[in-house]
The first five atom37 places (N, CA, C, CB, O) and aatype in JSON, in Angstrom:
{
  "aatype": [20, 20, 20, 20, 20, 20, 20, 20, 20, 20, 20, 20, 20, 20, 20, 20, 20, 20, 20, 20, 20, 20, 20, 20, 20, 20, 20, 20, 20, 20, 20, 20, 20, 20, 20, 20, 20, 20, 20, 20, 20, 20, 20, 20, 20, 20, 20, 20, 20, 20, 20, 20, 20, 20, 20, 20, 20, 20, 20, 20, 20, 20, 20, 20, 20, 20, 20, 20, 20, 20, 20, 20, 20, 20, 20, 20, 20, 20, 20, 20, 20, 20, 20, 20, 20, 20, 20, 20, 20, 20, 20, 20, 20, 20, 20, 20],
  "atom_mask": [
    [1, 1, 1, 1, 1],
    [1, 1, 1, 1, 1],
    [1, 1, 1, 1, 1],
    [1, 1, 1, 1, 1],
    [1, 1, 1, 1, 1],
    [1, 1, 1, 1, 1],
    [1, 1, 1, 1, 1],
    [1, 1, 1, 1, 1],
    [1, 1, 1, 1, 1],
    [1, 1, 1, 1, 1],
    [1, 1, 1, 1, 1],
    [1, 1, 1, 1, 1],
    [1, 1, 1, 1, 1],
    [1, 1, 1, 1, 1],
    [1, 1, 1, 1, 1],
    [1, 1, 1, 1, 1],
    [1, 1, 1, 1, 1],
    [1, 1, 1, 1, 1],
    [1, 1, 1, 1, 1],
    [1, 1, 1, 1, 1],
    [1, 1, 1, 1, 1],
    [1, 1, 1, 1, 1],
    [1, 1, 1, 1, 1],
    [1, 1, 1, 1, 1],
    [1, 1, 1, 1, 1],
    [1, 1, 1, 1, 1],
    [1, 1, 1, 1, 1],
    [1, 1, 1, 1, 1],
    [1, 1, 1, 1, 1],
    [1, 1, 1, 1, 1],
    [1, 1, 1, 1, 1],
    [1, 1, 1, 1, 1],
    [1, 1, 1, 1, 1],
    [1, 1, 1, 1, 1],
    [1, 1, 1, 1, 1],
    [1, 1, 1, 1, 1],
    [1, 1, 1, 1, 1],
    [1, 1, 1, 1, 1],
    [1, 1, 1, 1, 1],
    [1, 1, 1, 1, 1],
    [1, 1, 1, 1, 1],
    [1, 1, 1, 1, 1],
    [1, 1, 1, 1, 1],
    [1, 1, 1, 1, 1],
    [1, 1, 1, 1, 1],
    [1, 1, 1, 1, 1],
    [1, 1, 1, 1, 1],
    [1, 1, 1, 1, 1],
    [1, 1, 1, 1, 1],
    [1, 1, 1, 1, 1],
    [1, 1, 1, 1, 1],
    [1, 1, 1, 1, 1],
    [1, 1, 1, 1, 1],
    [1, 1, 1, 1, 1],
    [1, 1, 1, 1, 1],
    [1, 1, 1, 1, 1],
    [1, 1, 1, 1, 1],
    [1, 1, 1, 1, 1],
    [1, 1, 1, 1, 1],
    [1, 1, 1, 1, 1],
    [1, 1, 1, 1, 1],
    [1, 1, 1, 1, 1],
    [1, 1, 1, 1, 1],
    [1, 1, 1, 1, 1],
    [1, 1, 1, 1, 1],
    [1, 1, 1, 1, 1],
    [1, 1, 1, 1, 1],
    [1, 1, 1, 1, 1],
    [1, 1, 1, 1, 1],
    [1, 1, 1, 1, 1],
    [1, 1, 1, 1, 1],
    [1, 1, 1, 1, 1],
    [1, 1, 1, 1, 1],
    [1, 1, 1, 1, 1],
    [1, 1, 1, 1, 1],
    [1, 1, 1, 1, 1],
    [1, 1, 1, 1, 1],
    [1, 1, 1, 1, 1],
    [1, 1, 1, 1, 1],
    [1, 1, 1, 1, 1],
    [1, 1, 1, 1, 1],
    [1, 1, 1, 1, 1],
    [1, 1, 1, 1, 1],
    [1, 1, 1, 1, 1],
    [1, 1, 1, 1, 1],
    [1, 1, 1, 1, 1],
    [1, 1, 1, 1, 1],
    [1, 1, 1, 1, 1],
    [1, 1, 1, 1, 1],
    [1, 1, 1, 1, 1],
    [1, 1, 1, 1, 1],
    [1, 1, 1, 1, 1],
    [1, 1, 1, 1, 1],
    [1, 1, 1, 1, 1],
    [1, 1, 1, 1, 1],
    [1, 1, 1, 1, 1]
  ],
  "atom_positions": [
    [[116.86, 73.95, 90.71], [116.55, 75.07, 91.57], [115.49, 74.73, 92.61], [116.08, 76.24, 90.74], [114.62, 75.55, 92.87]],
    [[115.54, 73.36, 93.32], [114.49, 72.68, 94.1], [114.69, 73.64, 95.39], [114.72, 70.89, 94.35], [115.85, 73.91, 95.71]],
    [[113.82, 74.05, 96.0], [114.69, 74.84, 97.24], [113.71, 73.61, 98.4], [114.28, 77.24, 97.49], [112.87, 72.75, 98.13]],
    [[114.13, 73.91, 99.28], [113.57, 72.85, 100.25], [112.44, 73.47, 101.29], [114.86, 72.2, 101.14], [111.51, 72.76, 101.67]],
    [[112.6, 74.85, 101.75], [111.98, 75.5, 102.24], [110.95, 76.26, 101.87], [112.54, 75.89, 102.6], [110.4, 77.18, 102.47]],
    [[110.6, 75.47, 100.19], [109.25, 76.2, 99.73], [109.62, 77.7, 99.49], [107.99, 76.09, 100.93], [110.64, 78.37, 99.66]],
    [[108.3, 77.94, 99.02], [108.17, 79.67, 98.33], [107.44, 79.44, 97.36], [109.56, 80.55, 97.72], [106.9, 78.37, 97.05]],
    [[107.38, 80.7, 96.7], [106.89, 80.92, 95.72], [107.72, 80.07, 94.23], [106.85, 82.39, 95.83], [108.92, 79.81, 94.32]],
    [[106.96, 79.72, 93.0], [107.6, 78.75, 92.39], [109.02, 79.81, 91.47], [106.31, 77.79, 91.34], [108.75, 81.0, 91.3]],
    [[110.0, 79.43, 91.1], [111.04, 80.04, 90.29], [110.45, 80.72, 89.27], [112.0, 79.13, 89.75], [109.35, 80.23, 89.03]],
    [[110.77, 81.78, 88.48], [110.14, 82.08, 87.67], [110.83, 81.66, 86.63], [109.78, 83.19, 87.74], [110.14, 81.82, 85.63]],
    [[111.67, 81.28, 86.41], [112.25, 80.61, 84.92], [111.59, 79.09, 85.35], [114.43, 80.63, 84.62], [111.84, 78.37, 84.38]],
    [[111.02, 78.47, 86.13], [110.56, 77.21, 86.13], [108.96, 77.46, 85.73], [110.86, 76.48, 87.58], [108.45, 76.74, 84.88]],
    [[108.36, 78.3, 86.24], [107.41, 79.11, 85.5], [107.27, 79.43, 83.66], [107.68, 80.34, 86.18], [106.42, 79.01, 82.87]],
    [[108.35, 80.27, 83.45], [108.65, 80.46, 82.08], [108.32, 79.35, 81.48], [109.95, 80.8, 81.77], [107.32, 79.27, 80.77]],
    [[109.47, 77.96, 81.8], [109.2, 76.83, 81.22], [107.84, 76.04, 81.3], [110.09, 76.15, 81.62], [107.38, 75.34, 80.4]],
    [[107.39, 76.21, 82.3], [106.18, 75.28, 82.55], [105.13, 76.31, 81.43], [105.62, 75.13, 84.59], [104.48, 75.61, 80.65]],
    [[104.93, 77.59, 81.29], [103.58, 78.28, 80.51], [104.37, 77.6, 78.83], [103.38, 80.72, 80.76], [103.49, 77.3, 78.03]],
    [[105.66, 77.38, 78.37], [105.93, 76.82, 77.21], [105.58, 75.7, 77.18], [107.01, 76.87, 76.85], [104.96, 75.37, 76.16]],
    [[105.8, 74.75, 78.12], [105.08, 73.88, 77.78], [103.96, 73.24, 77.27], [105.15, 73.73, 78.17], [103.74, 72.38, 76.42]],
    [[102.83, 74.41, 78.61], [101.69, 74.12, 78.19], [101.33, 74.15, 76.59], [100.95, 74.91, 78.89], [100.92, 73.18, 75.95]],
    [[101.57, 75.47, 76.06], [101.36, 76.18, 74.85], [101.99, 74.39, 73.96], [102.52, 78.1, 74.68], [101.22, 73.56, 73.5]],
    [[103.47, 74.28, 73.97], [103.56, 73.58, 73.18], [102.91, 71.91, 72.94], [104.62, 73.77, 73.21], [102.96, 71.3, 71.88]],
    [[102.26, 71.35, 74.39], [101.19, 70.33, 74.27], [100.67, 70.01, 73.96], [100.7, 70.08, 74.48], [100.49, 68.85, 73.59]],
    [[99.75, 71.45, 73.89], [98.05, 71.99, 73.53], [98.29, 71.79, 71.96], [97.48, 74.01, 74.06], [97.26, 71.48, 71.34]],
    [[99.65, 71.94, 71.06], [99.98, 71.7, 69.92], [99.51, 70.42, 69.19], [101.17, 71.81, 69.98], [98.82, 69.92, 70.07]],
    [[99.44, 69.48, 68.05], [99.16, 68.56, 67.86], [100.16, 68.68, 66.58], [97.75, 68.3, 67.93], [100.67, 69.68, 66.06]],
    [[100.26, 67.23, 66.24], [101.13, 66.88, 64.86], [102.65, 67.53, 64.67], [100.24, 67.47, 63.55], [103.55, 67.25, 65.46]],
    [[102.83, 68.41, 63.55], [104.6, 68.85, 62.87], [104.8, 69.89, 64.35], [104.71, 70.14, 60.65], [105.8, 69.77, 65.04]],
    [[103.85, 70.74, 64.64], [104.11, 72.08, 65.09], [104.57, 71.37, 66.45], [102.76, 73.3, 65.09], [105.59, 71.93, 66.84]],
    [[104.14, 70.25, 67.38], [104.28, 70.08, 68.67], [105.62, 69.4, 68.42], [103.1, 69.34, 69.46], [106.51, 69.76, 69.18]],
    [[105.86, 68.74, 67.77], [107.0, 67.74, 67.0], [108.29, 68.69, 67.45], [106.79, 67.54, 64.93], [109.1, 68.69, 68.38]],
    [[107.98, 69.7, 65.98], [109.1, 70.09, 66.18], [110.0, 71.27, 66.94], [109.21, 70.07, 65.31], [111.15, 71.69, 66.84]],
    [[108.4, 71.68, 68.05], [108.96, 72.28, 69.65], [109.62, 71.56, 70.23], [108.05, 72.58, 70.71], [110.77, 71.96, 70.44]],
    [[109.25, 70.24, 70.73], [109.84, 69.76, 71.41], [111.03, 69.17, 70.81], [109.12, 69.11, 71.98], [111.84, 68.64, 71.57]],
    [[111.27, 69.2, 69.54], [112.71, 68.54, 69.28], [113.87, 69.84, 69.32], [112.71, 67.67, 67.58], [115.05, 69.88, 68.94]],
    [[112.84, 71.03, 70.04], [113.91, 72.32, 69.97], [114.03, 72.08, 71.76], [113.12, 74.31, 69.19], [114.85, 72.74, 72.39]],
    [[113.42, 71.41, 72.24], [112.98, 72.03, 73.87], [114.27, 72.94, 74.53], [112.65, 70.49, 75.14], [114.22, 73.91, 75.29]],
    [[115.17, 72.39, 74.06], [116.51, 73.38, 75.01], [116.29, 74.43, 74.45], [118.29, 73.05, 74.89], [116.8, 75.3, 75.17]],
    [[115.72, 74.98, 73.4], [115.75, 76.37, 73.01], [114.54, 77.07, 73.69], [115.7, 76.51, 71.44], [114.52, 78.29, 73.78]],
    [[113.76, 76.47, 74.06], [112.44, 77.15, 74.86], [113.0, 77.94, 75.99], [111.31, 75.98, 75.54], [114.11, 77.66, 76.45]],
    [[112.22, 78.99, 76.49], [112.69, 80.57, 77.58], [112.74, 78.93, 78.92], [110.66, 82.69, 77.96], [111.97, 77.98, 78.95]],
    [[113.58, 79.14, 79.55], [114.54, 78.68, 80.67], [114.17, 77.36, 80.66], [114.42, 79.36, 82.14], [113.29, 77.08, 81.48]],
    [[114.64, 76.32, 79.84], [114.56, 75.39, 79.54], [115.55, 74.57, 80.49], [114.63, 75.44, 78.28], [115.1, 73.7, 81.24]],
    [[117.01, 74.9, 80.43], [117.86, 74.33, 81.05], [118.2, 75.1, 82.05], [118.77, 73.98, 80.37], [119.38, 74.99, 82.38]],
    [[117.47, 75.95, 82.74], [117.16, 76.04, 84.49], [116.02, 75.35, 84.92], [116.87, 77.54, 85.08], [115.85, 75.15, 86.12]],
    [[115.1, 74.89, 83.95], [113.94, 73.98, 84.44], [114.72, 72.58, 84.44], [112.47, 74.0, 83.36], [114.73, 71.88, 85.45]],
    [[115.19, 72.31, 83.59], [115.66, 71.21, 83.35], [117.24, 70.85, 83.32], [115.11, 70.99, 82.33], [117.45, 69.83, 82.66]],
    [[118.04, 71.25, 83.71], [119.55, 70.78, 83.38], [119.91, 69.5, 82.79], [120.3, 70.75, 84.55], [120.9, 69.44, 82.06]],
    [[119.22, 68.5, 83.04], [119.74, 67.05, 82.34], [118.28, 66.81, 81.98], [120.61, 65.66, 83.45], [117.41, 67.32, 82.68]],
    [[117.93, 65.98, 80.81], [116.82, 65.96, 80.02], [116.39, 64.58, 80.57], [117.08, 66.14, 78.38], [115.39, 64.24, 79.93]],
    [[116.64, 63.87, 81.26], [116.04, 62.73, 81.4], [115.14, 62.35, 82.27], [116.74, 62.05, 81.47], [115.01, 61.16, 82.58]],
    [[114.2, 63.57, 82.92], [113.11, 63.86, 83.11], [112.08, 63.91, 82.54], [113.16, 64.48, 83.39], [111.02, 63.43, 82.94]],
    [[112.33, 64.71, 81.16], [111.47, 65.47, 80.22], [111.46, 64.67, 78.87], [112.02, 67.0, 80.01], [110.71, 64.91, 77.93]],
    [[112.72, 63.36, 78.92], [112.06, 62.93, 77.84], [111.53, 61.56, 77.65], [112.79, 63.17, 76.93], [111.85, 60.83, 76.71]],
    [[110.44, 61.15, 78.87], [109.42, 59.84, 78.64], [108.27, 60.99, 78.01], [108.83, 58.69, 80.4], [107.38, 60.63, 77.25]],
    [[108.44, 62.23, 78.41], [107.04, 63.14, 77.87], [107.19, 63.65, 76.07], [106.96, 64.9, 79.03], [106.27, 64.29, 75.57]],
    [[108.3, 63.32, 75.31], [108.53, 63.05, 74.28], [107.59, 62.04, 74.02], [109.73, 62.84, 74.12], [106.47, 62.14, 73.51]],
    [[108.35, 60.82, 74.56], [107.68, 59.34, 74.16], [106.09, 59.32, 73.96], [107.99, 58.22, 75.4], [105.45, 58.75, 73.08]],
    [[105.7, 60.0, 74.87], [104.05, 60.1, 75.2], [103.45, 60.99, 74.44], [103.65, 60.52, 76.63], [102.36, 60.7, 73.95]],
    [[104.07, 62.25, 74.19], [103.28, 63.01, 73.01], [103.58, 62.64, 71.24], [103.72, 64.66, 73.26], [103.15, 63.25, 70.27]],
    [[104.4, 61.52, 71.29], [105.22, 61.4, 69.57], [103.91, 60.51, 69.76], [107.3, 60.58, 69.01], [103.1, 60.71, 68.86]],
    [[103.44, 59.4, 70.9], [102.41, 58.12, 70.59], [101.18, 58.73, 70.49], [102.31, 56.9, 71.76], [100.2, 58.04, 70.19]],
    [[101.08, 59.96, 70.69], [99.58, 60.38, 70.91], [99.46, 60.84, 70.08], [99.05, 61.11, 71.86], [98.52, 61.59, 70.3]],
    [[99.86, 61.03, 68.78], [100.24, 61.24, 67.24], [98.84, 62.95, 67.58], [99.64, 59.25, 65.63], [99.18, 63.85, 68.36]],
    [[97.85, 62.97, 67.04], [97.17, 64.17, 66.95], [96.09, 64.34, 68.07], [96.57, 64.26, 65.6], [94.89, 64.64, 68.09]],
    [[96.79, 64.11, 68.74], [95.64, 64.52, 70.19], [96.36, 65.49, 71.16], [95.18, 62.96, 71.31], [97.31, 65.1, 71.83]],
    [[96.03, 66.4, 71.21], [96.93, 67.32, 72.16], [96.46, 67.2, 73.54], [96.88, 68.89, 71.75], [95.35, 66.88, 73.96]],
    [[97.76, 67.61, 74.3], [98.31, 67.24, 75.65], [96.66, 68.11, 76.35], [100.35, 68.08, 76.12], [96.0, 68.97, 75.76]],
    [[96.38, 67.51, 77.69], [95.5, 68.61, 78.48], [96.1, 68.54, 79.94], [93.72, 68.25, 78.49], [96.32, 67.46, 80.48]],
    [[96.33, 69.6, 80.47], [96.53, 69.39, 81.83], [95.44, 69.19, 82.63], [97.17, 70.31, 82.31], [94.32, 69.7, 82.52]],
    [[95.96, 68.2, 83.69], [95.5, 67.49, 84.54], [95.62, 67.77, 85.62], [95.75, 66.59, 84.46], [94.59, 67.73, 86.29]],
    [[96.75, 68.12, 86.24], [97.96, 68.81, 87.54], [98.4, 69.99, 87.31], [99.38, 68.08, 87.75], [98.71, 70.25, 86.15]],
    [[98.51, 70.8, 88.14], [99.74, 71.67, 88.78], [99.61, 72.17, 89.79], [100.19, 72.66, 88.17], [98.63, 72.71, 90.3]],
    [[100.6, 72.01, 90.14], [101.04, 72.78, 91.56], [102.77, 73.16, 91.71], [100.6, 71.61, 92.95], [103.67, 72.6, 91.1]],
    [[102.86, 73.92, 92.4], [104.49, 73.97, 92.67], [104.42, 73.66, 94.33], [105.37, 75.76, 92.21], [103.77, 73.93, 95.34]],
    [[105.82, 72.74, 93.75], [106.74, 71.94, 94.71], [108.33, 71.71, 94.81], [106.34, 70.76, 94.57], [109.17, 71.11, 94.15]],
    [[108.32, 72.55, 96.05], [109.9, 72.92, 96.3], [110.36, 73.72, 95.38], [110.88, 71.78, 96.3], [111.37, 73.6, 94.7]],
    [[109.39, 74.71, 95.39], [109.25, 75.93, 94.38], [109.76, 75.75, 93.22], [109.81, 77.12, 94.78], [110.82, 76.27, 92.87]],
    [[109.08, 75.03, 92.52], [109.1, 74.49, 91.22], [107.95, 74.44, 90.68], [109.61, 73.33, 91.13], [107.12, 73.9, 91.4]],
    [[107.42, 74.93, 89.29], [106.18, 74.81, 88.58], [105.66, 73.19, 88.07], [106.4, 75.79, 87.31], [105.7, 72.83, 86.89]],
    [[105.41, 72.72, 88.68], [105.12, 71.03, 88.25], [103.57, 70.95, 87.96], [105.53, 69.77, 89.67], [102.56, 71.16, 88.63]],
    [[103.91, 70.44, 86.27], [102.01, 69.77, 85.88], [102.61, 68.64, 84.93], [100.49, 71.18, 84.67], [103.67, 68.55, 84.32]],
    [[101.45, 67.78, 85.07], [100.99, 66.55, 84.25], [99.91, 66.91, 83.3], [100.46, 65.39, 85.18], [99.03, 67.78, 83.4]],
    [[100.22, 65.88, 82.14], [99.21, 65.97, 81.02], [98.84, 64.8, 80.37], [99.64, 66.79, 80.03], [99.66, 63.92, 80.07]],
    [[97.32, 64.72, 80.07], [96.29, 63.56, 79.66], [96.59, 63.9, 78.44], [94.63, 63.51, 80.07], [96.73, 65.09, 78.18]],
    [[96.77, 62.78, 77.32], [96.83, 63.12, 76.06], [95.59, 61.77, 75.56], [98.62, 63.13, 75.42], [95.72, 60.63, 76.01]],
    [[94.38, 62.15, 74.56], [93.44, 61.7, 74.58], [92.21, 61.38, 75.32], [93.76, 61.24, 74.33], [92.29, 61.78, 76.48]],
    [[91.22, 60.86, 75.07], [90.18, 61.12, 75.94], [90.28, 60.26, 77.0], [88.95, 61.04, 75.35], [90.4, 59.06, 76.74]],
    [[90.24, 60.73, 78.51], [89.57, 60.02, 79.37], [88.97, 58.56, 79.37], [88.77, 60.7, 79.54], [88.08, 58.55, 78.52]],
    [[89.09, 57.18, 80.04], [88.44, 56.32, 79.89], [87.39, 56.23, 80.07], [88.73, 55.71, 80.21], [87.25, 57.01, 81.02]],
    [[86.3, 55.78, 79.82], [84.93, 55.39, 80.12], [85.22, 54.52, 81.76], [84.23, 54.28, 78.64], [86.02, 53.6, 81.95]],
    [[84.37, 55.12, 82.68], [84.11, 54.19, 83.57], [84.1, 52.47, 83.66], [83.14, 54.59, 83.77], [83.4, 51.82, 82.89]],
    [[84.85, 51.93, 84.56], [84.57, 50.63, 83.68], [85.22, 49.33, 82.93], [84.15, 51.04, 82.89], [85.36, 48.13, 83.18]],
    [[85.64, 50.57, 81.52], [86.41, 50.14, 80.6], [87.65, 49.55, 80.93], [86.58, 51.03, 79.86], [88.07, 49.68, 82.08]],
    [[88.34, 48.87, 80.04], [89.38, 48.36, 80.27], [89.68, 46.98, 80.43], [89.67, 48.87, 81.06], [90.83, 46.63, 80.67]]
  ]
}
C-alpha cells in the first residue's frame, strides 16, 4: 500500500507497526511465540503481503534471546508506518 504521493501513513500499516512495537518490547516464549503467529497480528498481511521483509527481524530477535527490541526509528514513508529496533545495549564509544 506504498502510495507515492505521500500522506498520511495507512492505518492498517499503523495497526501493524503499534503490534509490533508491543510484541518487541516482549522478551523470551511470549515474543517467540507472537512472532511465530505474525500473520495473525491486526493487518499483518496489508503491512506485509510477502514475509520476506519481516523475516531477517525474526533472525534478530530469536539471537537477542532476552533482551527486548527498543525503537530507534520511525517515521512514515510513502505512507507507510516504518521503525527500526536496537535489541541490547548500545555500544560503548570506542568499542569494538
Amino acid at each position: 500500500r506504498f502510495r507515492f504521493e505521500g500522506g498520511p501513513a495507512d492505518p492498517d500499516s499503523v495497526r501493524f507497526d503499534t503490534w509490533l512495537e508491543e510484541t518487541l518490547g516482549l522478551t523470551g516464549a511470549g515474543r517467540e511465540a507472537r512472532l511465530g503467529a505474525w500473520a495473525d497480528a491486526p493487518a499483518a498481511r496489508a503491512a506485509h503481503p510477502r514475509e520476506e521483509h519481516l523475516l531477517p527481524l525474526h533472525v534478530v530477535a530469536g539471537a537477542a534471546t532476552d533482551e527486548p527490541g527498543v525503537p530507534v526509528f520511525r517515521d512514515t514513508v510513502m505512507a507507510s508506518a516504518q521503525s527500526a529496533y536496537r535489541f541490547g545495549a548500545p555500544a560503548e564509544p570506542g568499542a569494538g
